[in-house]
C-alpha positions in Angstrom: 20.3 -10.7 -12.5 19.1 -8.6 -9.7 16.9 -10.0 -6.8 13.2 -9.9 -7.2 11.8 -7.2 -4.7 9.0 -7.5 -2.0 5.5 -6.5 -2.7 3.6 -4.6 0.5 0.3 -3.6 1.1 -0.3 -1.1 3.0 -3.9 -0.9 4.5 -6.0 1.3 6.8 -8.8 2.8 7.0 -9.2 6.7 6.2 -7.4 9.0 7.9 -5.3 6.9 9.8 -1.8 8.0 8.4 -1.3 5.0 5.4 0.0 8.1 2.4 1.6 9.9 4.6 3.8 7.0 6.0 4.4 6.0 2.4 5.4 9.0 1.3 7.8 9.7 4.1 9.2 6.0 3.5 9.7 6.2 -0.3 11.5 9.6 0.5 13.9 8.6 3.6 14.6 4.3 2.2 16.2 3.2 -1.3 15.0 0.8 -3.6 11.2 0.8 -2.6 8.3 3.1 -4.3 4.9 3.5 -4.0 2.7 2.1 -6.4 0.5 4.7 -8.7 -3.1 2.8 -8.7 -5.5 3.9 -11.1 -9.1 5.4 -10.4 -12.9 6.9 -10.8 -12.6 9.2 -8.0 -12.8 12.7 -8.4 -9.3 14.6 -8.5 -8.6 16.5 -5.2 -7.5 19.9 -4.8 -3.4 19.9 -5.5 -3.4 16.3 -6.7 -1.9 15.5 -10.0 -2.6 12.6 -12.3 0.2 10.2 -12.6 1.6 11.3 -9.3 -1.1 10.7 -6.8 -3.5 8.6 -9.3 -3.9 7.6 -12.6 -7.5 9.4 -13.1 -9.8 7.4 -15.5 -13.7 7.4 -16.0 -15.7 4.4 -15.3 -15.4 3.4 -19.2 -11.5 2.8 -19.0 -12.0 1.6 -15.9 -14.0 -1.4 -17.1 -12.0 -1.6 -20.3 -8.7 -2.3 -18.1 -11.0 -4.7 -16.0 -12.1 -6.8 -18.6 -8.6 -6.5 -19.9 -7.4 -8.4 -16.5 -5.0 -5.6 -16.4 -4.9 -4.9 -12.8 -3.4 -7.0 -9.9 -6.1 -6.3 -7.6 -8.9 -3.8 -7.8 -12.0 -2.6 -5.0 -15.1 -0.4 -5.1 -14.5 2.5 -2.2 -16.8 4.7 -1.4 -18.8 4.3 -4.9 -15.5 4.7 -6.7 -13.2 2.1 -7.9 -9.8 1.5 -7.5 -7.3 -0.5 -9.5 -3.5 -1.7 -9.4 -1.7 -2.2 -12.6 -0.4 -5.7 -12.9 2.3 -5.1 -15.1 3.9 -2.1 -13.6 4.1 -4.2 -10.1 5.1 -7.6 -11.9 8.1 -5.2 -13.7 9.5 -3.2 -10.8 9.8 -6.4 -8.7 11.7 -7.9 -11.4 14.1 -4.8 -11.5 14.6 -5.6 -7.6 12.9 -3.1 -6.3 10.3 -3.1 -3.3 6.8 -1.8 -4.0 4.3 -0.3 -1.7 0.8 -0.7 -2.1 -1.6 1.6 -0.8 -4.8 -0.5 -0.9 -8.0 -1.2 1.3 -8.4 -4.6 3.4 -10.5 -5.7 -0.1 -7.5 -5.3 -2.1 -5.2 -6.7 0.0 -6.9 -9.6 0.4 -6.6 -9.9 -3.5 -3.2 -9.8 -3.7 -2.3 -12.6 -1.0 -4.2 -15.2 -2.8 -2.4 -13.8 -6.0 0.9 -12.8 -4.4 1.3 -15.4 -1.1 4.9 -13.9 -0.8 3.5 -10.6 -0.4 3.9 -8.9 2.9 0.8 -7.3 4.5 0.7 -4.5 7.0 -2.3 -2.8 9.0 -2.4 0.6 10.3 -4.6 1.4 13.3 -5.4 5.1 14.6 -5.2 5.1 18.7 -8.6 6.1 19.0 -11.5 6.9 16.8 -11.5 10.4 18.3 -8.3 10.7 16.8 -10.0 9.5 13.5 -12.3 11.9 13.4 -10.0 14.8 14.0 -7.4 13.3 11.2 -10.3 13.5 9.1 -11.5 16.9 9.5 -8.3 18.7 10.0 -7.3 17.7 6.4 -10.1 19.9 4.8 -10.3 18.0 1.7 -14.1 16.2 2.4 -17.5 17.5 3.2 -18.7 16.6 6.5 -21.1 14.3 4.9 -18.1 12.2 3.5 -16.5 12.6 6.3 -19.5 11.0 8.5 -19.7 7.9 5.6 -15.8 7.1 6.2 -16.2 7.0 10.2 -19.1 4.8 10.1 -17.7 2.3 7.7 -14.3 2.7 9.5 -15.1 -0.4 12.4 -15.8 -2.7 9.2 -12.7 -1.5 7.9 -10.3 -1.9 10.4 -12.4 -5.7 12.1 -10.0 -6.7 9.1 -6.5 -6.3 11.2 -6.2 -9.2 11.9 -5.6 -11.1 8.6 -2.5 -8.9 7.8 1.0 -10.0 8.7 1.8 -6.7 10.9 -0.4 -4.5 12.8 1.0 -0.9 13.4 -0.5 1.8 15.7 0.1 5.3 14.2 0.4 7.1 17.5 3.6 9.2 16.8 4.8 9.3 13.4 8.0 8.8 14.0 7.4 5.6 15.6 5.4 4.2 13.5 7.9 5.4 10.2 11.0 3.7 12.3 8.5 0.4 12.8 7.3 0.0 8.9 10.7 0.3 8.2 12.1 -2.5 10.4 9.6 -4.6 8.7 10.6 -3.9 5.3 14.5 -4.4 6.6 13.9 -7.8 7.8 12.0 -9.4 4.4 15.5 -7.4 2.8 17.3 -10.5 5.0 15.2 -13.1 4.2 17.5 -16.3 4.3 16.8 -16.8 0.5 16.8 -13.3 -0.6 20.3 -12.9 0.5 21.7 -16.3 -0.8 20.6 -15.2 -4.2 21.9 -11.4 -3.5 25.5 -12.9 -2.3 25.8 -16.2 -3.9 29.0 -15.3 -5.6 30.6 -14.6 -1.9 29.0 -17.8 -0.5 30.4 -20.1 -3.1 33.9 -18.5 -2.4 33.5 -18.7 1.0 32.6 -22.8 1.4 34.8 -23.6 -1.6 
């Protein structure tokens, strides 16, 4: 029986790095992957459905809702967002580590559902650097753009209720520093007395 895996959220507000990090992680680490949430948003240019998001309309949306058929769920930015219960329940019972990519709102949600979860916060070094993130990835209009910035100090006053706050300065750094944290829960006293409890009864026998 293999040994349940750890649940993560991953929080920040827009442009501050959270995908990217996530997708660099699931590509460089074993045994962790990125949750696939399910939303009303509009599909972006060279996105595809069932690899960045399941894309629903609001009418599915509330079907799954009423269904209880997502883990946590949030309103962003007039569109909803949604994380599918039984797809996280399953992969952390095949002893993998999952990743979720979720707003302070939905994180929130899944401590009070999940208390073993582990929560991390990423912070942009300025809001300068915010701003340029933003603009430099060409996928909003500057409209949007001005509506994520101003709600992005409401966003981020949230920090402080996750387990780990990271600074996405340099990349690098900030990769090598999720990834310490994920190593540690991996060594958790009673993960690993489950994962070697064959060696430890041979060895105090």
């Amino acid at each position: 029986m293999s040994t349940p895996g750890t649940l993560f959220t991953l929080s920040a507000p827009s442009g501050a790095g959270k995908t990217s990090l996530a997708k660099e992680l699931v590509e460089s680490t074993e045994g962790i992957c990125v949750s696939v949430s399910h939303t009303t948003r509009p599909m972006r240019p060279g996105e595809r459905d069932g690899i960045n998001y399941h894309f629903i309309d609001d009418a599915n949306f509330k079907k799954m809702t009423e269904a209880t058929a997502f883990l946590e769920q949030a309103r962003v930015f007039d569109n909803y967002y949604g994380t599918s219960k039984v797809w996280v329940e399953t992969t952390l019972a095949e002893g993998n580590d999952v990743i979720l990519e979720i707003d302070w709102q939905g994180a929130k949600q899944v401590r009070q559902l999940l208390p073993d979860s582990v929560s991390i916060f990423i912070l942009p070094p300025s809001r300068s650097a915010l701003e340029e993130r933003l603009q430099s990835r060409g996928q909003d209009r500057a409209e949007v753009i001005a509506q994520r910035l101003s709600e992005a100090a409401e966003e981020m006053s949230h920090y402080a209720n996750a387990d780990f706050l990271i600074v996405n300065d340099e990349f690098d750094l900030a990769l090598k520093q999720i990834r310490s944290i994920i190593t540690t829960q991996r060594l958790e006293g009673l993960k690993q007395q489950q994962r070697h409890k064959d060696l430890l009864i041979e060895l105090l026998s």
